[in-house]
C-alpha angles and dihedrals in degrees: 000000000000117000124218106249091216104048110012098248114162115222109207123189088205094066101014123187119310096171076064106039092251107143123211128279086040107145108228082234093064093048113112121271082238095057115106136178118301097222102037114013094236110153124246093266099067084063129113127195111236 
């Protein structure tokens, strides 16, 4: 799991990110360099593993 370092949003592979068509069992690793945070639109790189 990898936390957003601004809000606090969990990104799990097991669900992945509907509001961005990523579909579950995505590694954080294989989203696109454009995804950002759901809740907030902070980039990957603000993303910590956890």
């Amino acid at each position: 799991m990898y936390r957003c370092g601004n809000c606090g949003y969990l990104y799990n592979p097991d669900r992945g990110d509907s509001s961005q068509s990523i579909v579950p069992d995505t590694s954080f690793q294989s989203l696109p360099k454009s995804w950002t945070c759901p809740r907030c639109g902070a980039p990957k790189e603000k993303f910590k593993k956890i």
